[in-house]
C-alpha positions in Angstrom: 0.0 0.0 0.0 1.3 3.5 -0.7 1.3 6.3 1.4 0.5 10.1 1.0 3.7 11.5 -0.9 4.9 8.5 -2.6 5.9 9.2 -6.1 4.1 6.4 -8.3 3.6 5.7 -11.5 -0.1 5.3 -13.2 0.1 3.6 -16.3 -0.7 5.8 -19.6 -0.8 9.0 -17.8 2.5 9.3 -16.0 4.4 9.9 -12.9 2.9 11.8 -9.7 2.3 12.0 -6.4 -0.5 10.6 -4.0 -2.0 14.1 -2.5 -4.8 12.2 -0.2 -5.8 8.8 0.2 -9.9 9.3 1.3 -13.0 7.1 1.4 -15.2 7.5 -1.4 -18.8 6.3 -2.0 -19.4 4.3 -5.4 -22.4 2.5 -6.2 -23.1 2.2 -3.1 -20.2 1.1 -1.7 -17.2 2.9 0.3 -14.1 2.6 -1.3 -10.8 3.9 -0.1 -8.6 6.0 -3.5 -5.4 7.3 -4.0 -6.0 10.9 -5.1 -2.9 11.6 -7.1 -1.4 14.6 -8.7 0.1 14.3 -12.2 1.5 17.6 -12.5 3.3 16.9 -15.9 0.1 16.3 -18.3 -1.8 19.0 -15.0 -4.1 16.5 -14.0 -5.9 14.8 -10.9 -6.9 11.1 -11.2 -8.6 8.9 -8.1 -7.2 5.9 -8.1 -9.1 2.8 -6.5 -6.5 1.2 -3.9 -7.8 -2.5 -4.2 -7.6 -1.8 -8.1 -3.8 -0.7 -8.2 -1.7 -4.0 -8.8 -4.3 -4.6 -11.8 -4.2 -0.9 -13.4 0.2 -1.5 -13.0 0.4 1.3 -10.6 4.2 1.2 -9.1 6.5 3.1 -7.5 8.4 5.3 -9.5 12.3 3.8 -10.6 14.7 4.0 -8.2 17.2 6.6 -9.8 20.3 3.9 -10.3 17.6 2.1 -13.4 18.3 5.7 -15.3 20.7 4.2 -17.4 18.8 1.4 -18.4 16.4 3.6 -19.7 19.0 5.6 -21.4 20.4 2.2 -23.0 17.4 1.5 -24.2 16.8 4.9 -26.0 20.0 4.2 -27.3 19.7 1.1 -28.4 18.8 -0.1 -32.3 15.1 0.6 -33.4 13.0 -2.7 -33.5 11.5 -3.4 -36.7 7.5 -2.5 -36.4 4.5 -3.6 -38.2 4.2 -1.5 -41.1 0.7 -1.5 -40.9 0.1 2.0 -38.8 -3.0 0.7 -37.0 -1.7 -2.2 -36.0 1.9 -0.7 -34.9 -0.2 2.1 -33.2 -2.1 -0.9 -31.4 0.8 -2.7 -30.2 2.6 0.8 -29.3 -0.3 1.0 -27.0 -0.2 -2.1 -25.2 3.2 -2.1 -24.5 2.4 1.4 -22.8 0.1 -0.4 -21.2 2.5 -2.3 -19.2 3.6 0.4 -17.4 7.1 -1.0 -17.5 9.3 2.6 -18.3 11.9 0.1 -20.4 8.9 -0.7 -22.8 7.7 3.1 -22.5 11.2 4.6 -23.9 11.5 1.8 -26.4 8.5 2.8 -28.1 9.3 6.3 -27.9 12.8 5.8 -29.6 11.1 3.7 -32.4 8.4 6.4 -32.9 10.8 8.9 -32.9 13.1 7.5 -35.2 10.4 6.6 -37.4 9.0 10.0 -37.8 12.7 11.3 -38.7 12.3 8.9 -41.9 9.0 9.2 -42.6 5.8 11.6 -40.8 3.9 9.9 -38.2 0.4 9.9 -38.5 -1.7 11.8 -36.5 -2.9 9.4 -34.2 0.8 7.9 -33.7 2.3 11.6 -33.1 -0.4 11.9 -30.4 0.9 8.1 -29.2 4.4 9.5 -29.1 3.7 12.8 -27.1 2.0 10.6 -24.9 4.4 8.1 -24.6 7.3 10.7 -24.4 5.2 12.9 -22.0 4.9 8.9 -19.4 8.6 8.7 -19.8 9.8 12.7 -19.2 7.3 12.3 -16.0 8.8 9.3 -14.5 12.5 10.6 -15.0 11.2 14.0 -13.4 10.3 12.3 -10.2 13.1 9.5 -10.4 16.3 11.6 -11.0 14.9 15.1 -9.8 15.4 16.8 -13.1 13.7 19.6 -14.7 11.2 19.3 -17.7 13.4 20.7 -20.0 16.2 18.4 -18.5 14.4 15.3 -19.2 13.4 15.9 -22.5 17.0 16.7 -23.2 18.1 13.8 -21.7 15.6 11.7 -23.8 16.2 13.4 -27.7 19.6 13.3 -26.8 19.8 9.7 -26.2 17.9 8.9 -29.0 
């Protein structure tokens, strides 16, 4: 269980930080949430605590796992369906995971795609997501800036 002012991680929306954990009435029922604070895409979400494990909500990295991230954006560009729905589809659920590793790797193969070729509108969304998970979870992990972590990320790519 997490505790007011743990850094976590909530799958397709990014890094923040549990503001409140209070008792909520839904359907009936009370229910205890995490209200959490995801200052990098400025929003709010309630988060049900018996629901966390299955939404993949985690602690944020520890800061020593940086440089697996960075390796990653670094490393080579995996082939990807050329099919843009279904590459957009499988993009998604491996943001899904919530795994960061599998966050950056689709951000450095949408990246370098769109260098070759223009992304489509619905993947240059995916990417500004994806890139917007990533830059959050660095924020919190490493204690750098905004600008700093998107640095650190188009510079590794």
């Amino acid at each position: 269980m997490f505790k007011i002012g743990d850094h976590i991680v909530y799958p397709m929306y990014g890094a923040g930080i549990i503001t409140e954990i209070v008792e909520k009435d839904f359907l009936g029922e009370m229910r205890t949430y995490y209200n959490v604070s995801l200052p990098y895409c400025r929003m709010e979400a309630s988060v049900p605590v018996d629901n966390t494990e299955r939404l993949g909500v985690r602690r944020v990295i520890d800061p020593v796992r940086i440089g697996e991230v960075i390796t990653v954006l670094k490393g080579d560009t995996e082939p990807m369906n050329p099919n843009w729905n279904k590459r957009y589809r499988e993009n998604t659920e491996r943001m899904q995971t919530g795994d960061i590793l599998e966050v950056a790797a689709v951000v450095r193969n949408l990246v370098r795609t769109d260098r070759l070729k223009p992304l489509s509108t619905g993947e240059k969304k995916l990417l500004s997501t994806a890139k917007q998970i990533l830059e959050s979870e660095l924020i919190y992990s490493g204690g750098y800036t905004m600008e700093e972590a998107d640095e650190m990320v188009e510079t590794s790519i």
